[in-house]
C-alpha positions as CSV (number, residue, x, y, z in Angstrom):
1,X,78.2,-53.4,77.6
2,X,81.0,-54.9,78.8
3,X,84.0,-52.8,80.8
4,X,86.7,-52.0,78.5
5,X,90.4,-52.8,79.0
6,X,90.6,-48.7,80.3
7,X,88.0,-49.8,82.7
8,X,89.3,-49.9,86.5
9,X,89.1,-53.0,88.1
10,X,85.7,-52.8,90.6
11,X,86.7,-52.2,94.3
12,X,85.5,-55.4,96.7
13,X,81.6,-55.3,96.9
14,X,80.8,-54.2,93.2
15,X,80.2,-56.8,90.6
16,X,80.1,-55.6,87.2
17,X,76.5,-56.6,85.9
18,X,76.8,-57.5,82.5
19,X,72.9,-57.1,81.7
20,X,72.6,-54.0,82.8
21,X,75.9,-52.4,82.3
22,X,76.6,-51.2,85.6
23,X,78.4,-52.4,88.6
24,X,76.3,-53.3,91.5
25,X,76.6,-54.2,95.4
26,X,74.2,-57.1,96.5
27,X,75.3,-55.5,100.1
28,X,73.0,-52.1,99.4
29,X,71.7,-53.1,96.3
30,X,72.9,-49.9,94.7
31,X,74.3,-49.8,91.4
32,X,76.9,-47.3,89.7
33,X,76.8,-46.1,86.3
34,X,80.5,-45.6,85.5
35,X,79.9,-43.4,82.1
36,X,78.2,-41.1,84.4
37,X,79.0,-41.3,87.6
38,X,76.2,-41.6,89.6
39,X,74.4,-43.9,91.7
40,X,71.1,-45.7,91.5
41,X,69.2,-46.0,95.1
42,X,65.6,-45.3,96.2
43,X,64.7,-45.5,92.9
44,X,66.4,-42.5,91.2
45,X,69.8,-41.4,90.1
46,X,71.8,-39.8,92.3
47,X,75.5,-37.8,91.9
48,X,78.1,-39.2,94.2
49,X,77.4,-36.3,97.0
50,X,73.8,-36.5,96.7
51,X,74.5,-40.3,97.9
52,X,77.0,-39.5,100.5
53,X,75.1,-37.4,102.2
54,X,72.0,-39.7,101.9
55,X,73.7,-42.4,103.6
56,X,76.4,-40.2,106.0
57,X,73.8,-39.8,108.4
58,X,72.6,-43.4,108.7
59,X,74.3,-45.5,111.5
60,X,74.6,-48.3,109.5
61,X,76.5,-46.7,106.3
62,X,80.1,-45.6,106.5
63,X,80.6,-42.2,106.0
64,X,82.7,-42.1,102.9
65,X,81.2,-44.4,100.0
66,X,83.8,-46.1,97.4
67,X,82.5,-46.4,94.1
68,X,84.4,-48.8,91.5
């Protein structure tokens, strides 16, 4: 599934996998499903405040994620 022409442009850091249909960062390895808006890390699906709040509290992740 390719992004349509409605489709926003992906912020820096997501790719748009075309195999897959998602957009991905090879930073995290975490990939976005845009249809539904979640994320995929740790091996499940997760909304976008399940996510934030998974990663808020590491030092290492920024606080506020940006999603494409």
């Amino acid at each position: 599934m390719m992004p349509s022409s409605s489709t926003p442009a992906p912020r820096p850091g997501w790719v748009f996998d075309g195999g897959s249909g998602y957009y991905h960062n090879p930073a995290s390895g975490v990939y976005f499903d845009q249809q539904r808006s979640l994320y995929h890390a740790g091996g499940r699906w997760l909304s976008h405040a399940e996510y934030t709040s998974m990663f808020s509290t590491s030092t290492t992740a920024p606080a506020h994620v940006v999603h494409p």
